[in-house]
C-alpha positions in Angstrom: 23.0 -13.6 -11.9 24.9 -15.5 -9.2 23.9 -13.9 -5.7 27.3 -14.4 -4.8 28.5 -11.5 -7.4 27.6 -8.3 -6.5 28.1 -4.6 -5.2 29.3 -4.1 -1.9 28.4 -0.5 -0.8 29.6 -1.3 2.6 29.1 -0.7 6.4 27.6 3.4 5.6 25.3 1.9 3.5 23.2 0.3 5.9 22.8 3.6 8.5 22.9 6.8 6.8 23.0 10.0 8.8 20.3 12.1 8.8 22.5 14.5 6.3 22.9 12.0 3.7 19.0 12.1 2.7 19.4 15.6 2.1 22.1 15.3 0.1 24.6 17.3 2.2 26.8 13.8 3.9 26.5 12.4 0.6 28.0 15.7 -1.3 30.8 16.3 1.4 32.1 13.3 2.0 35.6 12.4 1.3 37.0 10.0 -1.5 34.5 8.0 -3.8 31.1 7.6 -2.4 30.8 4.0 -1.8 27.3 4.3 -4.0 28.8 5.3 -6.9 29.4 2.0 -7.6 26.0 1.2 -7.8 25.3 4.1 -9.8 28.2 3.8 -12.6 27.1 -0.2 -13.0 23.2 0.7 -13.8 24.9 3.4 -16.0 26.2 0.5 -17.9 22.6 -1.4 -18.3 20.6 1.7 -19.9 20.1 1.1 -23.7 19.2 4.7 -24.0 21.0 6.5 -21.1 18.2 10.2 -20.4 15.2 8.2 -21.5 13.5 7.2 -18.6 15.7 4.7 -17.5 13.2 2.2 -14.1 15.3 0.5 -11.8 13.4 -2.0 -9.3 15.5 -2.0 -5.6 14.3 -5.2 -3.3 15.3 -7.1 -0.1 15.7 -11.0 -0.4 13.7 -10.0 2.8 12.9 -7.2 5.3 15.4 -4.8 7.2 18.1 -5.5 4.2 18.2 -1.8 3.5 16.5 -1.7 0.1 15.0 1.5 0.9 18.3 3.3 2.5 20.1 2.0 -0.9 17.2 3.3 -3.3 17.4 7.2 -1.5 21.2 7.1 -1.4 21.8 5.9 -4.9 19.0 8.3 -5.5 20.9 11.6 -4.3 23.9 10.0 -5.6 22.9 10.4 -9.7 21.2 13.3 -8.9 24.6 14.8 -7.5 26.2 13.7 -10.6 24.0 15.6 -12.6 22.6 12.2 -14.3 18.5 13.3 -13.3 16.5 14.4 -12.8 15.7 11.4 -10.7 12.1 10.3 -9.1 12.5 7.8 -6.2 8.9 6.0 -6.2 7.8 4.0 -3.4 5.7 0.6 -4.0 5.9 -0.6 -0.8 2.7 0.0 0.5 3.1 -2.6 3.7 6.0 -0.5 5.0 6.1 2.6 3.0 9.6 4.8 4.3 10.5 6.9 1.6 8.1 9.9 2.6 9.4 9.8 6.1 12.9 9.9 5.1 12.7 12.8 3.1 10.5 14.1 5.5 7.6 14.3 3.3 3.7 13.8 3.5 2.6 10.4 2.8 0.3 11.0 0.1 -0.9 11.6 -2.6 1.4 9.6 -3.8 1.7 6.3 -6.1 -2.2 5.1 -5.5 -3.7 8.3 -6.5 -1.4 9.0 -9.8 -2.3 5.7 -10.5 -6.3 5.3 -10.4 -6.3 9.0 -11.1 -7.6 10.0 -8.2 -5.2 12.9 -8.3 -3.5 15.0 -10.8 -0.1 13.5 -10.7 2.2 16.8 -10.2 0.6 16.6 -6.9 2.1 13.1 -6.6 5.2 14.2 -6.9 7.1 16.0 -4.3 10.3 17.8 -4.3 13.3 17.2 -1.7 15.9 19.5 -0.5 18.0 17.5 -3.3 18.5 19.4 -6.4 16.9 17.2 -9.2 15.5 14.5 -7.1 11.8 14.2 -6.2 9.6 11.5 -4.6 6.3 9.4 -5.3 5.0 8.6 -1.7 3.3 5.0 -1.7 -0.3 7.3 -1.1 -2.9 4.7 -0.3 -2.1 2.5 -1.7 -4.1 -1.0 -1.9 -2.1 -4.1 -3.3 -5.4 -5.9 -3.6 -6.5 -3.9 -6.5 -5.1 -4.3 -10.2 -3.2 -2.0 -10.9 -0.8 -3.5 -13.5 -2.3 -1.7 -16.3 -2.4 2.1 -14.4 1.0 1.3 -13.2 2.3 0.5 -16.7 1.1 3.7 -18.1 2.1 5.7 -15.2 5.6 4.8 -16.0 4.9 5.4 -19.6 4.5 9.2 -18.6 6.8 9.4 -16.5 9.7 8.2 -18.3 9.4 11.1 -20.2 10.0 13.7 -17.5 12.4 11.9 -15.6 15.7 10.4 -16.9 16.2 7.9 -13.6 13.3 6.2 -12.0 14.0 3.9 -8.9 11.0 1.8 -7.5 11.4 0.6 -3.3 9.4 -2.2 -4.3 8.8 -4.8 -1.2 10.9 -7.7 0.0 11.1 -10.4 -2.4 9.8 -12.9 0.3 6.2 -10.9 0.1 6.4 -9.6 -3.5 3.1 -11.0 -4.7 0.1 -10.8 -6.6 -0.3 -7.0 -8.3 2.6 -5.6 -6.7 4.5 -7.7 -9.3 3.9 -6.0 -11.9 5.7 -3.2 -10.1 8.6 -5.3 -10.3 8.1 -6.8 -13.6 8.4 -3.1 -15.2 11.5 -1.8 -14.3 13.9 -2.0 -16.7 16.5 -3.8 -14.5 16.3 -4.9 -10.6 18.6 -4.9 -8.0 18.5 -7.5 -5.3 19.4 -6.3 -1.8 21.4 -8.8 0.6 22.2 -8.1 4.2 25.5 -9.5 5.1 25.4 -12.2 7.9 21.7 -12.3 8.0 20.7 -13.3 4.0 21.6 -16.9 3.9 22.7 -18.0 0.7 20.0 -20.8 -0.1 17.5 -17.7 0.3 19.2 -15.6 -1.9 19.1 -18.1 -4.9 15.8 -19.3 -3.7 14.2 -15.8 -4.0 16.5 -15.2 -7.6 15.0 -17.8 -8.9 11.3 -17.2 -7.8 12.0 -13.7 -9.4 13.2 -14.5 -12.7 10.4 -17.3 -13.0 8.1 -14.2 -12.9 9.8 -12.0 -15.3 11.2 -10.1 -12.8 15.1 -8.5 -14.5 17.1 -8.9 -12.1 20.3 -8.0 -13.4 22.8 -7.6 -9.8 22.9 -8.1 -6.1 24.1 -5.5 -3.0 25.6 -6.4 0.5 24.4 -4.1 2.6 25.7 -4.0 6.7 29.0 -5.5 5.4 31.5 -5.5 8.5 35.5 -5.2 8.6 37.1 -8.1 10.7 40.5 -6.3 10.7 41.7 -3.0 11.4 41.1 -0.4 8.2 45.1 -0.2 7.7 45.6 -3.7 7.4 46.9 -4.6 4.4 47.2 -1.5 3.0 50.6 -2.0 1.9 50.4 -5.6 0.5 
């Protein structure tokens, strides 16, 4: 994958308004939702589109927007009627999901995983029809959990037709949490337009697919127009 080919969802993708993460901006807004892009192009990666499908979302480094991309696309194939969908969140350094949606924190991810919990009370619903969360919980990156992860994807692939993991920046992504990213069935690298230089990109590509990781696409987030919307319209 060359960093340099990718989706571009655009400036709204960086900031969503407070309405898009409960689906009402993303359901009412006019023309083609700059994430279906995203959405229609992991369509095209499933083997076995319904079966439990894990998708990996990354930044090359922090405050690229992986998370704001991971709940948008999220609410996105859930509004297409392509879920039910579970947004999980493995970032335990900076977990966000939870707060998004406006959710508690836990149990989440930590507690399905070791068992601590039963894991229906891992998952919580959202205001978005089909869509539900996996908070990070506590969760500690110092202990193994490659082999709990693995089979807590196992099971869930079977309730859930879309899984998207908010995995941590690829600058950090590191001893167990890799496994995390080494699961998912394809990853998506996140880019933040005038900020990700391009030697960092390839740099952190290559570090990922050393380590298994499928990375199978790049997106530009906070992607800025230089001319007015109208120009070239006509050409």
């Amino acid at each position: 994958m060359d960093p340099s080919q990718h989706s571009q969802p655009g400036a709204s993708a960086a900031r969503p308004t407070a309405g898009a993460l409960d689906g009402s901006a993303a359901s009412h807004r006019p023309g083609p939702d700059p994430y279906d892009a995203i959405v229609w192009r992991l369509r095209t990666s499933e083997a076995n589109p319904g079966s439990g499908f894990v998708v990996g979302l990354l930044g090359c480094h922090r405050q690229c927007g992986a998370t704001t991309i991971a709940a948008n696309t999220g609410i996105r194939i859930a509004s297409h009627s392509l879920g039910p969908v579970l947004l999980l969140d493995c970032n335990a350094d900076r977990p966000q999901l939870s707060r998004s949606f406006n959710l508690a924190s836990a149990p989440g991810l930590a507690e399905a995983a070791s068992g601590a919990a039963e894991l229906t009370d891992c998952i919580h619903a959202t205001g978005v029809k089909g869509l539900d969360v996996m908070p990070s919980g506590a969760l500690d990156t110092s202990l193994t959990l490659a082999d709990q992860f693995s089979s807590l994807l196992s099971e869930l692939r079977d309730e859930y037709a879309i899984l998207l993991l908010d995995l941590p920046p690829a600058d950090t992504l590191a001893g167990a949490v890799v496994s995390f990213a080494q699961a998912a069935d394809a990853v998506l690298l996140v880019l933040r337009s005038q900020k990700t230089r391009r030697q960092a990109a390839s740099g952190a590509l290559s570090r990922l697919t050393q380590a298994g990781v499928p990375v199978v696409g790049s997106v530009v987030t906070r992607r800025k127009r230089f001319s007015p919307r109208w120009f070239g319209s006509g050409l």
